[in-house]
Structure formats: C-alpha cells, structure tokens
N, C-alpha and C positions, 0 to 999 in steps of 0.2 A: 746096139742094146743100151749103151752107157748114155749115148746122146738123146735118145728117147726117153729113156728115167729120168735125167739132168733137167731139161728142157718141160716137165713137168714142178720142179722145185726153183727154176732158177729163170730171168728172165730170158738170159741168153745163152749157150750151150755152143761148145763144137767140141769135138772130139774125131783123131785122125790118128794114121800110125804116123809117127815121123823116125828119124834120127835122132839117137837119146842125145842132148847138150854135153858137151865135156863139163863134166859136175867138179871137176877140181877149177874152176873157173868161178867169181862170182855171181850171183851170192853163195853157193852154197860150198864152196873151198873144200870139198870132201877129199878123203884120202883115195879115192880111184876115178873113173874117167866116167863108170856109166852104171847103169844094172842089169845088164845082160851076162848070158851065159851060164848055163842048168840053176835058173832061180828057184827057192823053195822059201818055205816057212817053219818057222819051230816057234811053239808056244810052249814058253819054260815055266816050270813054278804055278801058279797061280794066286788070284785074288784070298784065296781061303786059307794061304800063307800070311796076306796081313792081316786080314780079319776073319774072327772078332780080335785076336790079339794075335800080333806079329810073331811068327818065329826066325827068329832072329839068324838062328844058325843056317838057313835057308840061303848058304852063296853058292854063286854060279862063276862061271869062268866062260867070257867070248868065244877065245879060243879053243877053249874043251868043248863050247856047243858045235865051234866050226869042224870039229873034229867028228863030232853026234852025229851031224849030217852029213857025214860023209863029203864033205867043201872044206878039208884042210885049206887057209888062205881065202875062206870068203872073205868076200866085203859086205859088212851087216847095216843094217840100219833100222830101227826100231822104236817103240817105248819099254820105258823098264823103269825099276825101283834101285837105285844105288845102294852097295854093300854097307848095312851100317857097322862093320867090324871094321871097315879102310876109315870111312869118314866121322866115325862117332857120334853120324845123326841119321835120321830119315830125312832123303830128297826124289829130284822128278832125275832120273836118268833120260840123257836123251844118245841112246847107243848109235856112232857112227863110227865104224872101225875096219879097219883093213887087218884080217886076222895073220896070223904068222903060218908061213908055209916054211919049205925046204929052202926055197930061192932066193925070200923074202921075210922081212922083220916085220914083227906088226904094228903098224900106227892107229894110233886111237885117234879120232879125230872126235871122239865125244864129248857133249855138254853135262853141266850138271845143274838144273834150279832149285834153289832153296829158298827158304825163307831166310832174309836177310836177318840176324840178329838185332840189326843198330836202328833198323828205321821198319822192321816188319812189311818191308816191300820184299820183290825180289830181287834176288842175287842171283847171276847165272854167271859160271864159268866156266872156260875148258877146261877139261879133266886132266889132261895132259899137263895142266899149270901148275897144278898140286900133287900127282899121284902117276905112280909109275905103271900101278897094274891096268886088267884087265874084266875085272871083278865086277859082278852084278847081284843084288837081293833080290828074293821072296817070289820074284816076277818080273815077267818079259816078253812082248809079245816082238819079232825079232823076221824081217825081211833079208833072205841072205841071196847073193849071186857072186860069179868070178869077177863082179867089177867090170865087166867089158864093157865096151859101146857096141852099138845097134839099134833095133828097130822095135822102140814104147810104143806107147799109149800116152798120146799129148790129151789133155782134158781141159778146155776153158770155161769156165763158168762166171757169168758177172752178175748180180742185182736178184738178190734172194728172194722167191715170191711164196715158198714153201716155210714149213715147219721145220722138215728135217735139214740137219750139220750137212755140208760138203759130204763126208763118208760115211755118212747112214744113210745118204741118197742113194750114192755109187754101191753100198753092200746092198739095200736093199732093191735095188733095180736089177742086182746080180738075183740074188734069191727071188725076185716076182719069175724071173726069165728062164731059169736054170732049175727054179724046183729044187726036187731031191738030190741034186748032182752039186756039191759045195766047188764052189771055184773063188779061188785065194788069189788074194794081187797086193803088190808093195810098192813102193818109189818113195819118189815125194813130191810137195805139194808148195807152191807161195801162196803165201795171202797178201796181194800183190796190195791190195786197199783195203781199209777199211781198219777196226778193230773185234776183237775177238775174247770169247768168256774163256778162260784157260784156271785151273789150277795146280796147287803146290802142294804136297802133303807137307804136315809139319814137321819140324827138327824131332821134336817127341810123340814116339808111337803112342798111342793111347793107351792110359791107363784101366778106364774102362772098360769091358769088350761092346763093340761097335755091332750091334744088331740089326738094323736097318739101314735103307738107305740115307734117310733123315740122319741118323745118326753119323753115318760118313759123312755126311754134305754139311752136318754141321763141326766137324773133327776138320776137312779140308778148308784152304782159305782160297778165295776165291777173288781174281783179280780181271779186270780188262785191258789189254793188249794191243798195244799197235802195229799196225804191219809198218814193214814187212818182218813175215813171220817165215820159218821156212819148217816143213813141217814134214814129220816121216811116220806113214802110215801104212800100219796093216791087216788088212781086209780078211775073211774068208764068210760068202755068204750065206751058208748054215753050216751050223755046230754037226759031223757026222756021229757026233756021238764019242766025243776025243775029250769032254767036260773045255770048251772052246772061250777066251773072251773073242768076239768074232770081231772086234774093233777095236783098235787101241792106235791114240797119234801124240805123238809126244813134239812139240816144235822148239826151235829157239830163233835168236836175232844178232845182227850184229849190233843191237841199241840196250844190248842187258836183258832182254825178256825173252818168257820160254816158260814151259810146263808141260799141260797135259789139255791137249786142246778137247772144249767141248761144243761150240756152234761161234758162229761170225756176231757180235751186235750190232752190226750195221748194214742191214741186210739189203737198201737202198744202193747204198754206193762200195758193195763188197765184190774184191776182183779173185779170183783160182785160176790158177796154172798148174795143171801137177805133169808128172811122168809116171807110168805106171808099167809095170808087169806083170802078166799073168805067173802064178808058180807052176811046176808041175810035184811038188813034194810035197807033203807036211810031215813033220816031225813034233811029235808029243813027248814034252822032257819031265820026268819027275812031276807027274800028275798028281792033285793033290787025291790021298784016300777019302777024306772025308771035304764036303761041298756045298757049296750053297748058289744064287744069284745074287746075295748082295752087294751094291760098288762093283758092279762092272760097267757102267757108265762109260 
C-alpha cells in the first residue's frame, strides 16, 4: 500500500519488512535498541492549548503518559512543545526517552530547538545538558513501544516529483487505502540528502491571540535545513473522532539543527529512509474542551 502511494509522489520508492537497525547506534544514538513490542500512540494536549493564546499551566509528564498507556517503561519518541515553567521560554520539543519502569531508570535522550537569542538562528540542544526532568507543554503528538528490536517497515524514498511532504504522502496513502478504518504508525525517518522547510516557535508566546493560519505562519520562524536530519514522526490516517493532529514530525541533527519538519526543498536531489510501525492503540490525553483547525500544520 505504502509503495504504491510513495511512488506516485516520489520518483523512486521501496518499501519492505526488514530488521529494525539497533537505533542506539549512529546516527540516531537513541536510548533503546528498536521500536517494537505492543506499540501505540497518545496524542496529549493539543494545538488549541497554544492557540489563540498559550496556557501556560498546560504540563505533562513522559513518564505519567508512559503510565496512561498502560507501557510503564516505554520508549517514546515524538513531536511536542517544551514545558515553559522548566525553561522560561517556548521551544520545538523533540521527545526521545526511555521512560522509568521497576527495573530501569529513565533516560531522556531528548532535544530541544530554540531560537537562538544571540544570532536568531537556531539553537538545538540535549535536554539532558541542562535539565533533569521529564516534563512537556501544551502539546504532544507521542509514538510509544518497549523499545525492542524486530520486524519494521523500511520506507525509501528519493527525488520528490509530488506536492505533498514525505508523511502527508505515507498518511494519506493510509487514509486513500483504509477509508473509515484509522491506522496510526511512528518510527523515524533520515533525510539522508537534501535540505528541508523546518520550523521554531518563538521564545515569546504571543501576545496577541493567533486566529488564523497566516497569523501562525507569520508568529513562527521559518528556517531551511540540512541534512542529515533524523526525524520522528507520527502518523494516524483519519481523525476517528478523538479531535486528532493526524501528523506531527519534530527532527533534529548532529550539526545544531532541528524543529518541526514541514516538506524537503530539494525535491530533485532529496533522499528518506524511515523505519516504521504500525500501532495497535491510541490514547487521547487531556483533550482540549473547546477546538479549532488552526496551526495543525
């Protein structure tokens, strides 16, 4: 199904089960080996948490989610919004953690992109360099498994000839295929070549409330990227009705860069490599009561 979709947006496509890679290996240094065994999804918080205007008091805890789902000791990986009571700013959360169980202690192996104060580029660092918790704001879109090794979904993709991003290809190839039946997947993904439209929210929430899209896109700052990018996304190809963002990829680098990925700009000479898993769960955290579609981007 995946290869079929792909190979309409891209110029070359494969997709195969293999052997997930030992992910604690470069590039991706993660704090577990794979993302197998009972994978699921939780979408925390939502967008209508930051906008029109942020509430602030909106934190979450890794480990309390790994708890929610019933996966004491997952190993997560996602997009999200950093706690602005830990950091005393808004930034781009890039959630990768091996959560604390009975046997084991939890390692974050999380990033975090800001807007650089001194030069207005970005800043990205691990979390772990500065901060001890475990702590996320507002919103979180959040791929969780035991970390095992096992049997992905390898996805190649090289030389863009389509419109849509890498994962509004793969979501919507799911929903063309699947219909009414939502089916959710997470891993992650290189962007092995090329460069990439990515952004940052700023240090300061907005003052004004953010009514439209325009209105976010011009409140975001917006940078282009080099690869390699290593990026963790997560999919679910319709909303069942949970108030869903059905996509959300938050990447980083070992070169400083990282945000919130939204298409390749080099669509000629751009390379994907991902690993994926279907879930069999979702989990809906602290839904907002009141909603909108603006900035789910």
């Amino acid at each position: 199904v995946l290869q079929k979709g792909l190979k309409e947006n891209f110029a070359d496509a494969q997709v195969s089960v293999v052997d997930c890679p030992d992910l604690t290996q470069e590039p991706f240094n993660f704090p577990a080996k794979g993302i197998c065994g009972k994978p699921r999804i939780a979408d925390v918080g939502g967008v209508p948490y930051l906008i029109p205007i942020a509430q602030k008091e909106k934190v979450y805890d890794l480990n309390t989610v790994a708890k929610d789902i019933e996966l004491p000791g997952a190993f997560i990986l996602g997009a999200g919004a950093v706690s602005s009571k830990v950091l005393g700013i808004n930034a781009e959360l890039i959630p990768i953690a091996q959560t604390k169980s009975e046997k084991k202690p939890a390692v974050n192996g999380s990033y975090v992109a800001q807007i650089n104060p001194a030069d207005k580029g970005c800043l990205l660092e691990k979390y772990s360099s500065k901060y001890t918790d475990f702590e996320f704001g507002l919103l979180a879109n959040l791929y969780a498994s035991e970390g095992k090794p096992g049997k992905v979904i390898e996805v190649k993709a090289n030389g863009r000839t389509g419109e849509l991003n890498f994962v509004s290809c793969l979501r919507q190839t799911l929903e063309k295929h699947y219909g009414e039946k939502p089916v959710g997947m997470g891993g992650t993904f290189i962007i092995q070549k090329g460069k990439a439209k990515i952004h940052i929210m700023p240090p300061e929430f907005s003052a004004c409330p953010l009514k439209t899209d325009e209105d976010v896109n011009n409140w975001l700052k917006f940078f282009e990227m080099k690869a390699p990018l290593i990026c963790q996304p997560v999919i679910v190809s319709r909303d069942p009705g949970f108030d869903l963002r059905v996509e959300h990829t938050h990447c980083f680098s070992h070169h400083g860069e990282g945000g919130h990925y939204h298409q390749d700009t080099s669509p000629d000479s751009v390379q994907y490599l991902g690993y994926f898993q279907p879930a069999e769960l979702l989990f809906r955290i602290d839904r907002p009561q009141e909603t909108h579609l603006v900035g789910r981007d």
